[in-house]
C-alpha positions as protocol buffer text, in pm:
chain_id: "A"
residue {
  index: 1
  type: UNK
  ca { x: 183 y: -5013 z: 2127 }
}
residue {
  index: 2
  type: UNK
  ca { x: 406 y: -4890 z: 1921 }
}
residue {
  index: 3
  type: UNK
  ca { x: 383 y: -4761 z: 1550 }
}
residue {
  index: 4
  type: UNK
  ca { x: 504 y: -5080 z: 1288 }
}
residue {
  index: 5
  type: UNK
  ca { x: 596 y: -4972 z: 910 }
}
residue {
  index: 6
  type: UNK
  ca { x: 808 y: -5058 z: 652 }
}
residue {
  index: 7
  type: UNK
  ca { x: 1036 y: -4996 z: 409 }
}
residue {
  index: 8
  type: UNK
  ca { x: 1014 y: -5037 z: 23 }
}
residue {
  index: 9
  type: UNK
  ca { x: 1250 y: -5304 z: 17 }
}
residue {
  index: 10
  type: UNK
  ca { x: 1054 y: -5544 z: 307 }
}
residue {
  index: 11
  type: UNK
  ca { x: 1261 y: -5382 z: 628 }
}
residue {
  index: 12
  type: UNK
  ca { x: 1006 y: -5358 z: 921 }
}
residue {
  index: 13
  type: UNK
  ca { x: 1045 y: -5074 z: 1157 }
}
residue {
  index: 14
  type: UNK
  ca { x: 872 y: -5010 z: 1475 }
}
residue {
  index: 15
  type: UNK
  ca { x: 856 y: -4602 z: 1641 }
}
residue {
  index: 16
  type: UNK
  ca { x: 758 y: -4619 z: 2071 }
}
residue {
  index: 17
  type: UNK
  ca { x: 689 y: -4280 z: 2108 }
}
residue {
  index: 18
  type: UNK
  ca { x: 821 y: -4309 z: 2480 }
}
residue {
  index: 19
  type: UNK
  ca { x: 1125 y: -4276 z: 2471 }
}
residue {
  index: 20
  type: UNK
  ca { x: 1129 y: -4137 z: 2083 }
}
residue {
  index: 21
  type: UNK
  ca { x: 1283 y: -4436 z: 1963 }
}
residue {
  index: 22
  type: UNK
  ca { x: 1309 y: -4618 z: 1622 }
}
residue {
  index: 23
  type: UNK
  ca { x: 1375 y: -4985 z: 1587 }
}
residue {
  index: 24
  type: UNK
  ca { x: 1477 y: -5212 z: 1330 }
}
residue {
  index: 25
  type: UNK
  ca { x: 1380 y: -5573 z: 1390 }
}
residue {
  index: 26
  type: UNK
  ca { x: 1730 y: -5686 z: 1442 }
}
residue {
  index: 27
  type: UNK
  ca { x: 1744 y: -5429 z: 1739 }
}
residue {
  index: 28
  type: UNK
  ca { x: 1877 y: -5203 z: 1543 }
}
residue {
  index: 29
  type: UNK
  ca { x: 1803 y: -4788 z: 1698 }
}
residue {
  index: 30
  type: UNK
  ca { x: 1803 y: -4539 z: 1445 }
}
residue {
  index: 31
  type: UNK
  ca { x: 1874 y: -4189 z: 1473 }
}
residue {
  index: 32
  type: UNK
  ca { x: 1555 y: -4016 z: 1469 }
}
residue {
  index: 33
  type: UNK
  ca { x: 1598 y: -3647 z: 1196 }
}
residue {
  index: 34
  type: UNK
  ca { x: 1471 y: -3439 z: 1490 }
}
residue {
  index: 35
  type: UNK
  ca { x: 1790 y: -3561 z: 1665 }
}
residue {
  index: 36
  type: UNK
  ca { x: 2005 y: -3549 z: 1366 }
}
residue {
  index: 37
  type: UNK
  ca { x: 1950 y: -3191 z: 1287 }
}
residue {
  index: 38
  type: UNK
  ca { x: 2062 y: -3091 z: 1626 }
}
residue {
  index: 39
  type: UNK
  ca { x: 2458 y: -3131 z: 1482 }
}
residue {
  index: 40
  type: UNK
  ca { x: 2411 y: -2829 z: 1254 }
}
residue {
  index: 41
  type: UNK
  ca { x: 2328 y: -2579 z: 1520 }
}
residue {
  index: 42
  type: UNK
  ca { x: 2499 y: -2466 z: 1853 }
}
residue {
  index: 43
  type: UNK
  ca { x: 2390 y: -2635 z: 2148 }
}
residue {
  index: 44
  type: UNK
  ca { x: 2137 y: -2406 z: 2352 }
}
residue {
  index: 45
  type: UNK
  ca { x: 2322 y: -2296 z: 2641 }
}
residue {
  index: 46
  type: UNK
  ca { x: 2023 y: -2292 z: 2922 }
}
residue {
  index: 47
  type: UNK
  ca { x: 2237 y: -2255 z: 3235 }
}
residue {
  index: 48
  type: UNK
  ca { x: 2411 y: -1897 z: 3094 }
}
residue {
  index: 49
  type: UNK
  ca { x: 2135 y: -1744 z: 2938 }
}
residue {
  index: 50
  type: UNK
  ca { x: 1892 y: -1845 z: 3251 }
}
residue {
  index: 51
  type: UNK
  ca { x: 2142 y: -1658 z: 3452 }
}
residue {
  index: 52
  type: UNK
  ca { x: 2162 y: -1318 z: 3240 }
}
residue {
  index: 53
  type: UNK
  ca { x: 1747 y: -1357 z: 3213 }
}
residue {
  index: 54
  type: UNK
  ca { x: 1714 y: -1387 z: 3572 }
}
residue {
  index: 55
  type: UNK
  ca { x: 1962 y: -1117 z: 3655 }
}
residue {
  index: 56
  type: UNK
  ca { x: 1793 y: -881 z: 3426 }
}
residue {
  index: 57
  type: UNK
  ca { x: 1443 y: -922 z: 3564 }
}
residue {
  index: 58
  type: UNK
  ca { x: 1513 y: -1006 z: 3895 }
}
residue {
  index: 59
  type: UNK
  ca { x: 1422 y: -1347 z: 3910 }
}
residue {
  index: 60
  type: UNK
  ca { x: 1518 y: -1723 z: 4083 }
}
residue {
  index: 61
  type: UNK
  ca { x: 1717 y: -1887 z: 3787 }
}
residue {
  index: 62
  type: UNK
  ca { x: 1592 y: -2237 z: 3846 }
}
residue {
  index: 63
  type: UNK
  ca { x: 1230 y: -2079 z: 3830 }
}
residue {
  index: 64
  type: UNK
  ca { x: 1341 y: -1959 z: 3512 }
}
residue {
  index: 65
  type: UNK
  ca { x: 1436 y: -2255 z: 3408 }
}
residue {
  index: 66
  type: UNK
  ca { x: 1146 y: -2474 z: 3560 }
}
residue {
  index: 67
  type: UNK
  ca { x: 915 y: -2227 z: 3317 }
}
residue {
  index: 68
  type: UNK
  ca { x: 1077 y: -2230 z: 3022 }
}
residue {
  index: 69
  type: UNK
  ca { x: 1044 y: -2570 z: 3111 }
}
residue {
  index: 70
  type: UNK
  ca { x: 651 y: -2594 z: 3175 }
}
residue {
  index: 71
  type: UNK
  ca { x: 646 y: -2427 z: 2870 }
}
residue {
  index: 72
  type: UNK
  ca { x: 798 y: -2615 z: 2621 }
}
residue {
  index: 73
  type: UNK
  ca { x: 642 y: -2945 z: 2768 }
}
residue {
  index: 74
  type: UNK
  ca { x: 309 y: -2730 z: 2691 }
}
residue {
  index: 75
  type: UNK
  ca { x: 376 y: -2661 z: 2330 }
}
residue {
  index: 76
  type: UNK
  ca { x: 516 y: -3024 z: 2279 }
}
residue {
  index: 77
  type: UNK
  ca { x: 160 y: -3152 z: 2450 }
}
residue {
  index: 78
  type: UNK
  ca { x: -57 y: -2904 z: 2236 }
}
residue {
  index: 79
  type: UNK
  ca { x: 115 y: -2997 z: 1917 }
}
residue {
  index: 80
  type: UNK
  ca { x: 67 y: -3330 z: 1988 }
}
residue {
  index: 81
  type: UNK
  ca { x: -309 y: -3305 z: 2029 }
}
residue {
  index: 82
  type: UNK
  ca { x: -362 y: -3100 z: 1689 }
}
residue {
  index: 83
  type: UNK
  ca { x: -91 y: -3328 z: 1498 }
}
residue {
  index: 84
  type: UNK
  ca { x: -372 y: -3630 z: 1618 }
}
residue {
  index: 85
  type: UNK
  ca { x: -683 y: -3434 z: 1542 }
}
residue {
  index: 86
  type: UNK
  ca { x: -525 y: -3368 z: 1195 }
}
residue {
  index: 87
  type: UNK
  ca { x: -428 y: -3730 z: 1129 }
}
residue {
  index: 88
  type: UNK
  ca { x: -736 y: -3855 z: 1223 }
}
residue {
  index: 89
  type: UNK
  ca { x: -917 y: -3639 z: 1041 }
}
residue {
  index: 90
  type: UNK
  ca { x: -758 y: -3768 z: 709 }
}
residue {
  index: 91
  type: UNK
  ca { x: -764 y: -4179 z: 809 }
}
residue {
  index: 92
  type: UNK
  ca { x: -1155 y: -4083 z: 873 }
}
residue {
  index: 93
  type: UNK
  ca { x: -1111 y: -4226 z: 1219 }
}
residue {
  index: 94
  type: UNK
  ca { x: -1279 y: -4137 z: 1525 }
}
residue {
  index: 95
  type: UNK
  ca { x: -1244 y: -3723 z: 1577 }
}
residue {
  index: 96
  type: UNK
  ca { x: -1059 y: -3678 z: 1919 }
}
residue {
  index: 97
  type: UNK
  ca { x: -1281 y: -3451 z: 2135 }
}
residue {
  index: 98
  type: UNK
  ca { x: -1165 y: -3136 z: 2298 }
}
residue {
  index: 99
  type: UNK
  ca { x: -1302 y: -2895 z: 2557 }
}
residue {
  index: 100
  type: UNK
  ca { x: -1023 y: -2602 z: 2531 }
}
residue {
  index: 101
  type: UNK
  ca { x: -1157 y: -2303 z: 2332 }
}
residue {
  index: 102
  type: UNK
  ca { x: -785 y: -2339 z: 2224 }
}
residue {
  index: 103
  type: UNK
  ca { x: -816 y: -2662 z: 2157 }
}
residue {
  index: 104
  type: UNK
  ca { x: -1148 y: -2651 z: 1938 }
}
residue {
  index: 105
  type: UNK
  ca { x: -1001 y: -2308 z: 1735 }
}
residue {
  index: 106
  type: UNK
  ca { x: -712 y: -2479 z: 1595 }
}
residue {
  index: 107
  type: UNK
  ca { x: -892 y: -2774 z: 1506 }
}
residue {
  index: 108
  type: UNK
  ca { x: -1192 y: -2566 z: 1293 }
}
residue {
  index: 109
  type: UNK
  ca { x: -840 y: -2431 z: 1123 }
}
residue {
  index: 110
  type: UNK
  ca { x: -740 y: -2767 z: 1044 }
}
residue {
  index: 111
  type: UNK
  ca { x: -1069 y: -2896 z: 895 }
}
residue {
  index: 112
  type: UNK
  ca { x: -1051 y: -2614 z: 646 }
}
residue {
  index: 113
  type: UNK
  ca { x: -684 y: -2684 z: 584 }
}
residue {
  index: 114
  type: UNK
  ca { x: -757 y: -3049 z: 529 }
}
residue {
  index: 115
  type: UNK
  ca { x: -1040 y: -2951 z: 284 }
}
residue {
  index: 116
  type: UNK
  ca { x: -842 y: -2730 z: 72 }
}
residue {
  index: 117
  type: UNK
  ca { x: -581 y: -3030 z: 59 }
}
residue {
  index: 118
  type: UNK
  ca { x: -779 y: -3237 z: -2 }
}
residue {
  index: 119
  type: UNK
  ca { x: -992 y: -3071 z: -287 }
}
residue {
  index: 120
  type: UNK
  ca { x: -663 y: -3007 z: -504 }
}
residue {
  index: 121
  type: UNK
  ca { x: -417 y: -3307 z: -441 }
}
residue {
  index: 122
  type: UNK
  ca { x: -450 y: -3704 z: -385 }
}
residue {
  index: 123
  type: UNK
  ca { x: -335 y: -3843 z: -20 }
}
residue {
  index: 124
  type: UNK
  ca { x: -70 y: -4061 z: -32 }
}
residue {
  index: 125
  type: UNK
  ca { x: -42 y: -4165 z: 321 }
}
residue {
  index: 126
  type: UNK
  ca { x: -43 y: -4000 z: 666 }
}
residue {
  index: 127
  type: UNK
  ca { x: 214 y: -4018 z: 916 }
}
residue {
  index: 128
  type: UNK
  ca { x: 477 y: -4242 z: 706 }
}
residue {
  index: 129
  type: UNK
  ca { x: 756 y: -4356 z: 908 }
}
residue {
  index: 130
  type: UNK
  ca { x: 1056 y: -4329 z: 608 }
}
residue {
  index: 131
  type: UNK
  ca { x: 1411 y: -4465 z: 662 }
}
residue {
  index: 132
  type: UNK
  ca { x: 1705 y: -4575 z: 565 }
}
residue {
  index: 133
  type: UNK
  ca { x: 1884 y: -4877 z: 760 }
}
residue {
  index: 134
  type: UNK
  ca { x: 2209 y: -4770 z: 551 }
}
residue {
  index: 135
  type: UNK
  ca { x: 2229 y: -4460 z: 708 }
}
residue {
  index: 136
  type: UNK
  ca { x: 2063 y: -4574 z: 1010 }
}
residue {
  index: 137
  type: UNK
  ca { x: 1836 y: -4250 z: 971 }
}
residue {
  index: 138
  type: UNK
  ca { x: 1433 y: -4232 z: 1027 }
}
residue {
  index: 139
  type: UNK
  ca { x: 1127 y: -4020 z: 1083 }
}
residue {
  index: 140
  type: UNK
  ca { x: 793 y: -3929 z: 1041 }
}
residue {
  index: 141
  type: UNK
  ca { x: 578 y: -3747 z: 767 }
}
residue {
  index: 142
  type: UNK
  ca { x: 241 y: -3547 z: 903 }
}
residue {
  index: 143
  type: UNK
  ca { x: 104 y: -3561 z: 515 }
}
residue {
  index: 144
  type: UNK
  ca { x: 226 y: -3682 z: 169 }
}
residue {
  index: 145
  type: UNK
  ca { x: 11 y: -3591 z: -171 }
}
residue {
  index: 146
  type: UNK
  ca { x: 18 y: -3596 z: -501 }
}
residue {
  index: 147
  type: UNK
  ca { x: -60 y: -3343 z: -781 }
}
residue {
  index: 148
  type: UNK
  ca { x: -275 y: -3505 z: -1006 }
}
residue {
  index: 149
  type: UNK
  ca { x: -175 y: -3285 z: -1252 }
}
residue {
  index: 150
  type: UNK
  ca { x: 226 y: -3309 z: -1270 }
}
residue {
  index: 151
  type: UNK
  ca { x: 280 y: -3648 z: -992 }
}
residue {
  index: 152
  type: UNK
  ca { x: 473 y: -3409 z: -824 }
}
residue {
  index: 153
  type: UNK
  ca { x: 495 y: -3518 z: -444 }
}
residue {
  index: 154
  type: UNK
  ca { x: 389 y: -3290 z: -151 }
}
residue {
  index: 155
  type: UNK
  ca { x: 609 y: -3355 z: 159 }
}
residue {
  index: 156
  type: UNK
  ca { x: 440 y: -3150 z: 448 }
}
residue {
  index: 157
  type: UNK
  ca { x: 411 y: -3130 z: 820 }
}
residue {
  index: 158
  type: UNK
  ca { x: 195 y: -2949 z: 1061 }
}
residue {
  index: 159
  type: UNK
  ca { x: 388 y: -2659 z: 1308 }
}
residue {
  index: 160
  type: UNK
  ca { x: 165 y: -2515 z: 1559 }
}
residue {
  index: 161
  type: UNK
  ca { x: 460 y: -2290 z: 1649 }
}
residue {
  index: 162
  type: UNK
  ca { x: 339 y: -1967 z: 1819 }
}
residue {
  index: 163
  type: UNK
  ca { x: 579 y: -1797 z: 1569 }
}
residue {
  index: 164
  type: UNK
  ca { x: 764 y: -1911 z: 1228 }
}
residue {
  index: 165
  type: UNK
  ca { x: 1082 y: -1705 z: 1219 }
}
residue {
  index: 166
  type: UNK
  ca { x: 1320 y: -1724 z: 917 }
}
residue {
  index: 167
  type: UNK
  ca { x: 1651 y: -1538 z: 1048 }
}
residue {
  index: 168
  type: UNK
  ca { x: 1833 y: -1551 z: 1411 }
}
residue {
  index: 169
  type: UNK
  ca { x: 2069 y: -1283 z: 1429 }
}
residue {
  index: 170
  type: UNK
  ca { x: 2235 y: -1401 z: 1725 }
}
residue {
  index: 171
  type: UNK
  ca { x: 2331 y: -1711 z: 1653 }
}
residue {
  index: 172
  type: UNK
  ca { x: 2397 y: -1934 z: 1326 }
}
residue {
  index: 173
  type: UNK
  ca { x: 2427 y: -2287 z: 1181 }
}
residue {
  index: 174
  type: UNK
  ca { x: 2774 y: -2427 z: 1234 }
}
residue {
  index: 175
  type: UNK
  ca { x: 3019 y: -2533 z: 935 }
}
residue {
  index: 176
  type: UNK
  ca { x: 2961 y: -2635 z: 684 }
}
residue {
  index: 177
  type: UNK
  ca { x: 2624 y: -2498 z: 692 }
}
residue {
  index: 178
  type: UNK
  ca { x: 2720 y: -2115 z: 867 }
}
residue {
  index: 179
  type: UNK
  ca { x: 2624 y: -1922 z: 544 }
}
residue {
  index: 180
  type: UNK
  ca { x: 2309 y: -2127 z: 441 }
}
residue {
  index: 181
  type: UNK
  ca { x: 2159 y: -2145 z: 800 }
}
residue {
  index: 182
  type: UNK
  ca { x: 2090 y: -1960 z: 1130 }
}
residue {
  index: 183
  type: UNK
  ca { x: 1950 y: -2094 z: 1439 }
}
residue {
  index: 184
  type: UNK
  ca { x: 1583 y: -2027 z: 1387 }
}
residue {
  index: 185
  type: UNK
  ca { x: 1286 y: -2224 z: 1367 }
}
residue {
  index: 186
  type: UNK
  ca { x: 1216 y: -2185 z: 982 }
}
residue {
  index: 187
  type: UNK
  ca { x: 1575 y: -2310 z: 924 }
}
residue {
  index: 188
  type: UNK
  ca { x: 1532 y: -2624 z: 1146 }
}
residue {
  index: 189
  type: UNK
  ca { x: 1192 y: -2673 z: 940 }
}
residue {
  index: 190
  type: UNK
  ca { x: 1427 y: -2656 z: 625 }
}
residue {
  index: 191
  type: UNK
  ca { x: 1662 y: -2943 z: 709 }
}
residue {
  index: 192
  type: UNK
  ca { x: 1358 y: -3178 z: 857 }
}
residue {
  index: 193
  type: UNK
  ca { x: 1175 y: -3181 z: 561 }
}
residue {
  index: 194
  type: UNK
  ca { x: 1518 y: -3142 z: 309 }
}
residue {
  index: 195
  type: UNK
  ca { x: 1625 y: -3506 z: 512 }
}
residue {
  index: 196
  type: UNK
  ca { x: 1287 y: -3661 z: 464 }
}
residue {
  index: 197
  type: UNK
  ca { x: 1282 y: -3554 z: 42 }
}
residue {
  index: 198
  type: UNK
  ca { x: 1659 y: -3797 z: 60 }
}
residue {
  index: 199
  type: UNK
  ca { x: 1508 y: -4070 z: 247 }
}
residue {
  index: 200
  type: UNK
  ca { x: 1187 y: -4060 z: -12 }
}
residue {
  index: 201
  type: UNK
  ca { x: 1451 y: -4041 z: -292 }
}
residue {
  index: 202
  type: UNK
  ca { x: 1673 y: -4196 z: -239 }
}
residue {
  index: 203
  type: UNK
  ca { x: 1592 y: -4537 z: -68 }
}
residue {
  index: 204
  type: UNK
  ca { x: 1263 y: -4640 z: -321 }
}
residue {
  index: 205
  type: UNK
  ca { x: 962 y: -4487 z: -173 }
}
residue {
  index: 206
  type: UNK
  ca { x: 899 y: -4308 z: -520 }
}
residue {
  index: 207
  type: UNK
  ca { x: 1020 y: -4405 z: -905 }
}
residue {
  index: 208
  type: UNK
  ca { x: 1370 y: -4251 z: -955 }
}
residue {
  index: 209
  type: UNK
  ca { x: 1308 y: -3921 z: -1107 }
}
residue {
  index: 210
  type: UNK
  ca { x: 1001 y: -3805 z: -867 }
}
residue {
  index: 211
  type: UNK
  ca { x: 991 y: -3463 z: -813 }
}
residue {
  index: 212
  type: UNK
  ca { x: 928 y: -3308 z: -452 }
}
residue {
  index: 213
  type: UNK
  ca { x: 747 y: -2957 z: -307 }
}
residue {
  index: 214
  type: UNK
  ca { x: 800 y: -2923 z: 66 }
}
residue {
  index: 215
  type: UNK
  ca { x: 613 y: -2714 z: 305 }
}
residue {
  index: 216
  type: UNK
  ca { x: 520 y: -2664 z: 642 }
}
residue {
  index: 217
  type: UNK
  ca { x: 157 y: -2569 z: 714 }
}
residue {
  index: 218
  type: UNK
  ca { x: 172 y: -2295 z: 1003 }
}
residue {
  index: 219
  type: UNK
  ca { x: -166 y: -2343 z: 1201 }
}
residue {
  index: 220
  type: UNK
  ca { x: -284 y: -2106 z: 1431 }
}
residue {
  index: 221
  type: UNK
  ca { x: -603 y: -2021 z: 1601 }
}
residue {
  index: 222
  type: UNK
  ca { x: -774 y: -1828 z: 1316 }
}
residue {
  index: 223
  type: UNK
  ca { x: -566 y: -1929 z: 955 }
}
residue {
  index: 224
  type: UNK
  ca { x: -339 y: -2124 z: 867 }
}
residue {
  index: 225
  type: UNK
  ca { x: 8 y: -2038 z: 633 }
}
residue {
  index: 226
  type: UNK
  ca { x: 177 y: -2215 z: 418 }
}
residue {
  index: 227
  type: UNK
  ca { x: 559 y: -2142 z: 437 }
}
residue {
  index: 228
  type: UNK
  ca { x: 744 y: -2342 z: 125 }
}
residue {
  index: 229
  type: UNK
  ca { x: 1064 y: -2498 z: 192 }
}
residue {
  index: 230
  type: UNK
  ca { x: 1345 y: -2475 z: -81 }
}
residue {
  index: 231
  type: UNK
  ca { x: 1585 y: -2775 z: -140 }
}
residue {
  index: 232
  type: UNK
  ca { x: 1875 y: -2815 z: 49 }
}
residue {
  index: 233
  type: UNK
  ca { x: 2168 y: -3008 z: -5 }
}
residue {
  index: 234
  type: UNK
  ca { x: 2227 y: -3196 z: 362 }
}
């Protein structure tokens, strides 16, 4: 079934996480910000650096390629899991169950991440679908909170990245964005959560005049980081 939410003006949206795909109900598809983001930056060119990989070590270049591959579908699964664990840990719904000492490390790192959270700002909801059928833009924030103490809204999302890295030397953002950006993971991270602060400001979510912290909280199988994100203009 797929995920129905809505916008602040009455706009229904619905998010069928096979194949990644938001709807409006007039039929409507809306670019998804994972997808949009992917205009700033080169396009990854597999097939050539496959070949220079496999020459170096000595390897089949389509094995390469079927593990990096295996790999990434890994990751995507594993992030997946802990993104669920996390989410149901703050709805208070049923705990999902894991047997992977993996599995069960990241989630003890997640219960004290969601305590901490929880012990210093208000939820405000939990996997918000936010969009704009203007701009025919949409996605999906892990966590938003509040600070009691100034209003100010928390924007965050949960990476379970082996690695945050904030500079790629090879390769950077392309114009207008080639001094403000490289191609690395942190920088990606920036414009996600920079696009979701727009569609929170500017299409109603909040009172005009709300101000935002972003942040991505790092987990990993014995702490978890917080990495702030500074505001963009994109």
């Amino acid at each position: 079934m797929p995920k129905t939410d809505h916008h602040p003006d009455g706009a229904r949206i619905r998010f069928y996480e096979q194949p990644h795909e938001y709807k409006l109900d007039d039929g409507r598809r809306l670019i998804s910000v994972t997808t949009y983001i992917k205009r700033f930056f080169p396009e990854f060119d597999s097939q050539t650096i496959s070949a220079r990989y496999a020459l170096k070590h000595g390897l089949n270049q389509q094995d390469v390629l079927d593990a990096w591959e295996d790999k990434r579908n890994a990751a995507a699964a594993f992030g997946t899991d802990i993104h669920g664990y996390a989410e149901a840990l703050l709805t208070g719904s049923s705990l999902p169950v894991f047997s992977s000492p993996k599995h069960r490390a990241y989630c003890r790192v997640v219960d004290r991440c969601v305590a901490d959270l929880l012990n210093t700002f208000e939820l405000v909801d939990v996997e918000k679908i936010v969009f704009s059928h203007n701009d025919m833009l949409a996605g999906t924030v892990d966590i938003i909170m509040r600070d009691p103490d100034s209003e100010t809204i928390l924007v965050l999302d949960w990476k379970t990245s082996s690695k945050i890295e904030t500079y790629c030397q090879y390769r950077t953002a392309l114009p207008p964005y080639e001094n403000e950006l490289t191609d690395c993971n942190f920088d990606h991270f920036r414009c996600q959560q920079n696009l979701y602060r727009r569609l929170l400001d500017t299409e109603g979510y909040f009172a005009p005049g709300t101000q935002y912290r972003l942040a991505v909280i790092h987990v990993m199988a014995d702490r978890f980081d917080f990495h702030v994100i500074d505001e963009l203009d994109i």
